[in-house]
C-alpha positions as CSV (number, residue, x, y, z in Angstrom):
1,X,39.9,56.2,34.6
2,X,41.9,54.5,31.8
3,X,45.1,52.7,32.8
4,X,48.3,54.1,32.1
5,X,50.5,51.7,30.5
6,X,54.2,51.6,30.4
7,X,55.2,48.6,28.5
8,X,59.2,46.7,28.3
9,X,61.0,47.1,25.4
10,X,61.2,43.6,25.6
11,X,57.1,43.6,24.9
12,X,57.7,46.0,21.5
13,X,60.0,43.7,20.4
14,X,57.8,40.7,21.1
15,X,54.9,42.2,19.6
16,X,56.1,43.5,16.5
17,X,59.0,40.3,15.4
18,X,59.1,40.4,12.0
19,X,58.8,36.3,11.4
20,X,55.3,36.4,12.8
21,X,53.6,36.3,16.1
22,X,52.9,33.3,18.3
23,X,49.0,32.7,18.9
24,X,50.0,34.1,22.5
25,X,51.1,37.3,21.3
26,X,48.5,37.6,18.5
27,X,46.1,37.7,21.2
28,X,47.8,39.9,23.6
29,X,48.4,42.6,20.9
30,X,44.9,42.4,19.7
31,X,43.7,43.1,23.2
32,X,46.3,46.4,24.0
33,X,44.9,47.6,20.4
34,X,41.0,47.1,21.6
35,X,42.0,49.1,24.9
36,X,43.5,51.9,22.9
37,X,40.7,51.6,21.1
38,X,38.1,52.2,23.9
39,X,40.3,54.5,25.8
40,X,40.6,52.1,28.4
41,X,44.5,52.4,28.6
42,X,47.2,55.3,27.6
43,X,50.7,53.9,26.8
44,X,53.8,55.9,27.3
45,X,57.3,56.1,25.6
46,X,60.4,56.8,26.8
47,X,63.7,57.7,25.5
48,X,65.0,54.5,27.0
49,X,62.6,52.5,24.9
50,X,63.7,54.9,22.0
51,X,67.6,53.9,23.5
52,X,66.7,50.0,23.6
53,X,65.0,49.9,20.4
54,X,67.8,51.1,17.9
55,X,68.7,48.9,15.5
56,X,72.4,47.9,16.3
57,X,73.8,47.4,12.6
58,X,72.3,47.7,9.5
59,X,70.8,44.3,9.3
60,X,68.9,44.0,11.9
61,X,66.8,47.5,10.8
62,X,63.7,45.8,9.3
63,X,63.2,44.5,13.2
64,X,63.4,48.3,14.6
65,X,61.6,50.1,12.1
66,X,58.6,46.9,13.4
67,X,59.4,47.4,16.7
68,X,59.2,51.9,16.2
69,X,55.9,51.7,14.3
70,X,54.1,49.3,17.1
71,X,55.8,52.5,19.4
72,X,54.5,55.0,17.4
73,X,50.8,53.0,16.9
74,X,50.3,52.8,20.5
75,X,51.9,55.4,22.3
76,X,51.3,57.9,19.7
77,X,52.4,61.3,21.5
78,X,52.5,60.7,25.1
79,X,56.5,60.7,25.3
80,X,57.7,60.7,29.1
81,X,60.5,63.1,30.0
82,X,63.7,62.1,30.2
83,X,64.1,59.8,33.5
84,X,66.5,61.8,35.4
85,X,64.7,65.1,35.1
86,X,61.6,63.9,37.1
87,X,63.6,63.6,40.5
88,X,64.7,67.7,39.8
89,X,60.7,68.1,39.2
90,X,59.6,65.9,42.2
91,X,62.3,67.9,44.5
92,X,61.2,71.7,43.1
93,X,57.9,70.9,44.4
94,X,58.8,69.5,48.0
95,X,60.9,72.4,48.1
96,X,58.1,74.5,47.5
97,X,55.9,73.1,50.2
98,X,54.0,70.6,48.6
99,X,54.0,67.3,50.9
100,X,53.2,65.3,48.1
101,X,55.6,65.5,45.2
102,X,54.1,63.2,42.9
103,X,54.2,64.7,38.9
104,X,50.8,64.2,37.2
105,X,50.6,63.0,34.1
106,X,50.7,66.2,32.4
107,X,53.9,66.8,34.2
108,X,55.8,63.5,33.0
109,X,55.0,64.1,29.4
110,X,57.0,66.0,27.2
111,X,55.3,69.3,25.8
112,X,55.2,70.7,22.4
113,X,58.9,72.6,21.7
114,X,60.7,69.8,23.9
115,X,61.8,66.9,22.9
116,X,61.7,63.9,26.0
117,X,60.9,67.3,28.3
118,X,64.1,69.5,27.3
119,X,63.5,71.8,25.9
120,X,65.0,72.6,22.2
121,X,66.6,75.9,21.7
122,X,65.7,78.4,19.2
123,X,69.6,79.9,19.1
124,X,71.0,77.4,15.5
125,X,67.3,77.8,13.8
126,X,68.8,81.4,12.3
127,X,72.2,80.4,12.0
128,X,70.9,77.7,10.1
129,X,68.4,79.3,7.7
130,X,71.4,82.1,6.7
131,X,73.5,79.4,6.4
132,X,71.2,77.7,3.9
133,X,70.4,81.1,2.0
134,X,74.4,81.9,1.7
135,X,74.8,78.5,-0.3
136,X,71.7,79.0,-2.6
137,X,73.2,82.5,-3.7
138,X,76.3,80.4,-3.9
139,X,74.5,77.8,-6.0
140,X,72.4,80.6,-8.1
141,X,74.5,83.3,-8.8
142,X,78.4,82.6,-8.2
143,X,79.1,81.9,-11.5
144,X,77.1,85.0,-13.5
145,X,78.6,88.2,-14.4
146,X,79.0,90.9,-11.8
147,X,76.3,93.0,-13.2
148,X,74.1,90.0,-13.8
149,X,74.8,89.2,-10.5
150,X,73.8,92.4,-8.7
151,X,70.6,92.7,-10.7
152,X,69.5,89.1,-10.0
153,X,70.0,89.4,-6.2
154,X,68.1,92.6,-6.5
155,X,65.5,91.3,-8.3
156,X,65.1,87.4,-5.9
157,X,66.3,89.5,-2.4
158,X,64.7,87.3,0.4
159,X,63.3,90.4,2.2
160,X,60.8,91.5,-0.2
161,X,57.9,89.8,-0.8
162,X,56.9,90.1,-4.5
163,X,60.2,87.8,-5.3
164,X,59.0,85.1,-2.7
165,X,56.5,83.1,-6.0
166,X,60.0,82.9,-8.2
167,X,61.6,81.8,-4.9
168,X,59.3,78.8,-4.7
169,X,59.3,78.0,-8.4
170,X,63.3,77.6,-8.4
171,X,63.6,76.0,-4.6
172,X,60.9,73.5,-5.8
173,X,62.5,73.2,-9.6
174,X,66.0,72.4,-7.4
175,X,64.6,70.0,-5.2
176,X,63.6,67.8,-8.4
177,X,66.8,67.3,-9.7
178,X,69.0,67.4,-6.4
179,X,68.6,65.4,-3.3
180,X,67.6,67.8,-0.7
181,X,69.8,67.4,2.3
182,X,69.1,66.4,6.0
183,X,67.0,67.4,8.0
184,X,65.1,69.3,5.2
185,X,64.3,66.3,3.6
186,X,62.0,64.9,6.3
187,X,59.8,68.2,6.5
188,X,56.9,69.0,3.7
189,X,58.6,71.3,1.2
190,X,56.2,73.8,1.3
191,X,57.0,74.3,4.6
192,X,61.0,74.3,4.6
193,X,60.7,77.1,2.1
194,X,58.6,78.8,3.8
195,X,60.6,79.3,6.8
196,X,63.5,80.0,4.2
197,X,62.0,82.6,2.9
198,X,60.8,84.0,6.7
199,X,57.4,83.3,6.4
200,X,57.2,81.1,8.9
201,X,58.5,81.3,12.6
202,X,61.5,79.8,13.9
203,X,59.5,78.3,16.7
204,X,56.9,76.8,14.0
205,X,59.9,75.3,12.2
206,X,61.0,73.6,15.3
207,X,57.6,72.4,16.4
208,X,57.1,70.8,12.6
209,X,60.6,69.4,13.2
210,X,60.3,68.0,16.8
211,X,57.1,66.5,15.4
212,X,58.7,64.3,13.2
213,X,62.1,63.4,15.9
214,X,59.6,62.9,18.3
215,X,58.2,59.7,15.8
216,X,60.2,56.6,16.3
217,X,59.3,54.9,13.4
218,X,60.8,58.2,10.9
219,X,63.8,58.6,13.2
220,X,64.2,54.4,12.5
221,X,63.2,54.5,9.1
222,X,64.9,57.4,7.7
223,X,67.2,59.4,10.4
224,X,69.3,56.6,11.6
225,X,70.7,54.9,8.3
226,X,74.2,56.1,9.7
227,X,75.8,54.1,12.3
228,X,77.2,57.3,13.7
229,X,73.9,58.6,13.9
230,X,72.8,55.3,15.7
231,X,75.9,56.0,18.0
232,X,74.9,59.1,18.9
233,X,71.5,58.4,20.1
234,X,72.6,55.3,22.1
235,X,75.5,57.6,23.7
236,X,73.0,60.5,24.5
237,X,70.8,58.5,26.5
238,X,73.2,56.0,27.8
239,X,75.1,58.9,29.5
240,X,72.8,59.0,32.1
241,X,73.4,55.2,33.3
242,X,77.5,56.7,33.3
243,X,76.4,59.5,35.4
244,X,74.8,56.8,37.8
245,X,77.7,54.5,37.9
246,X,79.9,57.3,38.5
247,X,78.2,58.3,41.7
248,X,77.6,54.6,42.7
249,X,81.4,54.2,42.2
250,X,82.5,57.2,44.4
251,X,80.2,56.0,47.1
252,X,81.7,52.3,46.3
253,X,85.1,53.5,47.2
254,X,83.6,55.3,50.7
255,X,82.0,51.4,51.5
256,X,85.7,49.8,50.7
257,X,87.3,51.9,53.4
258,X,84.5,50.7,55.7
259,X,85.2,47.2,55.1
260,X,88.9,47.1,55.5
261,X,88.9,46.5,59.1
262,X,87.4,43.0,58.1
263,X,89.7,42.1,55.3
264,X,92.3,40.1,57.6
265,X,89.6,38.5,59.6
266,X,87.2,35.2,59.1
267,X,84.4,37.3,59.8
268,X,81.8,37.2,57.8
269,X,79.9,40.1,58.7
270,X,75.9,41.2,58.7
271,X,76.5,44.3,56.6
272,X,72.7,45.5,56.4
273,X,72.5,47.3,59.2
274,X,75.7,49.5,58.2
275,X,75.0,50.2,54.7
276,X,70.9,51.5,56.0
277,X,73.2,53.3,58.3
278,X,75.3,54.9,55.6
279,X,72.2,55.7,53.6
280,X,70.9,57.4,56.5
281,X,73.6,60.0,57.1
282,X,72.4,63.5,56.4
283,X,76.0,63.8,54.2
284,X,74.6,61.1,52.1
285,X,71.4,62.2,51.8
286,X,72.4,65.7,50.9
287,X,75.2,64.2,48.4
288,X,71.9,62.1,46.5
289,X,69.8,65.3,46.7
290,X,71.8,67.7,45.4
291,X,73.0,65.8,42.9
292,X,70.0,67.0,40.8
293,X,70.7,70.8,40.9
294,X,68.8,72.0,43.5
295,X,69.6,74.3,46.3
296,X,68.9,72.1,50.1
297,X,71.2,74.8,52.5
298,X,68.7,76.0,54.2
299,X,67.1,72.5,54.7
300,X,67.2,71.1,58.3
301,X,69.0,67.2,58.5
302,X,65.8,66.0,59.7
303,X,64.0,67.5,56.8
304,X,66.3,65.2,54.3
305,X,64.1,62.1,54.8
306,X,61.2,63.4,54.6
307,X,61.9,65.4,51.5
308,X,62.7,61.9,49.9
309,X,59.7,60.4,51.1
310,X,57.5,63.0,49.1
311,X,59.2,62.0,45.7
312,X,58.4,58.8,44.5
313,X,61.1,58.3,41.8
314,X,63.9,60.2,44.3
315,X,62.9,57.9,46.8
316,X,62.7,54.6,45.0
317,X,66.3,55.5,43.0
318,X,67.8,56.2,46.8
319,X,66.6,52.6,48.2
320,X,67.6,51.2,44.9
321,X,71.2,52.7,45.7
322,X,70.9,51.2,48.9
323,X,70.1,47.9,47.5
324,X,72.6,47.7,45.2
325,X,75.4,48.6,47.8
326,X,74.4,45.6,49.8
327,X,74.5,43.3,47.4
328,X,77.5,43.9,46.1
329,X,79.5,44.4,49.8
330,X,80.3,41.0,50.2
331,X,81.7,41.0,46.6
332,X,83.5,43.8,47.3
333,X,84.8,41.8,50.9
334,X,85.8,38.9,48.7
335,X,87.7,41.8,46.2
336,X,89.7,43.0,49.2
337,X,91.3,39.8,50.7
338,X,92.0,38.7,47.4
339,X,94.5,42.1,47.1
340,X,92.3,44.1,45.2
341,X,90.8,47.6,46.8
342,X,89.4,49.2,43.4
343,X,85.3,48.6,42.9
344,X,84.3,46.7,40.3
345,X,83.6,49.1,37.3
346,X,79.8,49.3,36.3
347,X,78.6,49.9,32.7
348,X,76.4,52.1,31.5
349,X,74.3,49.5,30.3
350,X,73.9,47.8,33.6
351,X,71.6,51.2,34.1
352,X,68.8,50.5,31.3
353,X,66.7,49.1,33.8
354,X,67.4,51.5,36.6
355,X,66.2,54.2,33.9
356,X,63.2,52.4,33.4
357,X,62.4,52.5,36.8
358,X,62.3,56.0,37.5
């Protein structure tokens, strides 16, 4: 059985710097290359890599375009899901009587029409094409006589067939002297036209689009020149850490009322056993469950443990909570006898590794 491999982002970076590789890392990318090679390993990439790996400002884009194309060499298509959708998988399956929720392989990959396992809508694909067919009429015929006009739209109407040849003379002609806009651009010609001119599905149009957003190296090379466009990947993928710290904050706010009996006092107190407590309520349990859109009412309180226990990234994400709320009790002690009852706001970027982890 090959290995599956899910390397740091910090091991992308490492391995593809563009002044050079230490001896060390010459020889520890030479030997991942060998095992993908042999098919002795499978490496897999996430959207957090994809998140992490984003050049910041323009200069620093020679290093990400490296950094996408060593992604792209070795992990090729096996693209995870998105981390937070595999809890909602793991749970549909314990809720459906499975005592071991564990996804396969197949089920943590993404599939063809999804991109990072959500799936892409067909619903602006139409909009989009009579959207691009109103501005080449515009382009085309806006400026010839009304009967000249009438005849030539007669004559190049998309619907019929025998004007599809002069359809791909003039697009083709046009996309010589005009720069072709985005995303068109990225997509073989011959295939944008066709789908302007119907010949093509919607669904193949998205599948030869998703192929090429589903490639770091084209969506570092050639998508993201825009710093807004930068922004908005970072901010699509980070809003999952701000969903985390919003949950972690709310439940922050629950342990600040706890410890307020001890804020006058010298205690120091042991405050394991009441945050494993808190954890083990069947309110909080339910709360962490049903945060992920799925349906527990008819689920027993001593069925909410072992539901948890069945799904590995549910489970390690709940101790994880737990750990994180008693490390940062005494902190939050210390914040309360110094006046201050507000938690300590998180940032979403304290969750990159936390997305990892699932």
């Amino acid at each position: 059985m090959p290995k599956l491999v899910y390397l740091d982002s910090s091991d992308f970076s490492k391995l593809s710097a563009p002044g050079g590789l230490s001896p060390e890392n010459k020889e520890i990318l030479a030997a991942l290359r060998e095992h993908k090679r042999a098919g002795t390993a499978i490496f897999f990439l996430s959207a957090v890599h994809i998140s992490e790996a984003v050049h910041a400002a323009q200069e620093h884009k020679e290093a990400a375009v490296q950094r996408a194309a060593l992604m792209r060499e070795l992990c090729g298509s096996n693209i995870l899901r998105l981390p937070t959708d595999l809890p909602k998988l793991e749970l549909q399956k314990a809720l459906g009587g499975e005592k071991n929720a564990r996804l396969s392989p197949a089920e943590l990959t993404s599939s063809s029409g999804e991109w990072f396992g959500a799936e892409v809508p067909l619903d602006e694909i139409p909009s989009r094409r009579a959207t691009a067919r109103r501005e080449i009429d515009s382009l085309l015929f806006s400026n010839l006589p009304r009967h000249e006009r009438r005849r030539r739209r007669s004559e190049l109407d998309f619907r019929k067939k025998s004007s599809h040849p002069t359809w791909r003379q003039l697009l083709k002609n046009a996309a010589r002297s005009s720069p072709v806009p985005f995303p068109y651009n990225l997509v073989e010609q011959d295939t944008v036209i066709s789908w302007l001119l119907g010949e093509i599905t919607d669904r193949q149009y998205r599948t030869d689009l998703l192929k090429i957003i589903h490639d770091p190296y084209v969506m570092f090379k050639y998508l993201l020149d825009e710093e807004k466009h930068r922004q908005q990947l970072y901010e699509a993928l980070r809003k999952q850490g701000r969903d985390l710290a919003d949950n972690t904050e709310i439940s922050a706010l629950q342990l600040i009322t706890g410890l307020l009996p001890f804020a006058k006092s010298e205690i120091r107190p042991d405050l394991t056993i009441p945050v494993k407590q808190f954890f083990d309520r069947s309110e909080t349990l339910r709360q962490i469950i049903s945060s992920y859109d799925v349906n527990i009412e008819d689920v027993a309180d001593q069925g909410l443990k072992p539901i948890i226990r069945s799904c590995p990234s549910l489970f390690v994400i709940t101790e994880t909570y737990r750990s994180i709320f008693e490390s940062r009790a005494y902190s939050y002690l210390d914040r309360i006898r110094s006046g201050n009852n507000d938690p300590k706001p998180s940032k979403p970027s304290d969750f990159g590794d936390l997305l990892h982890c699932y």
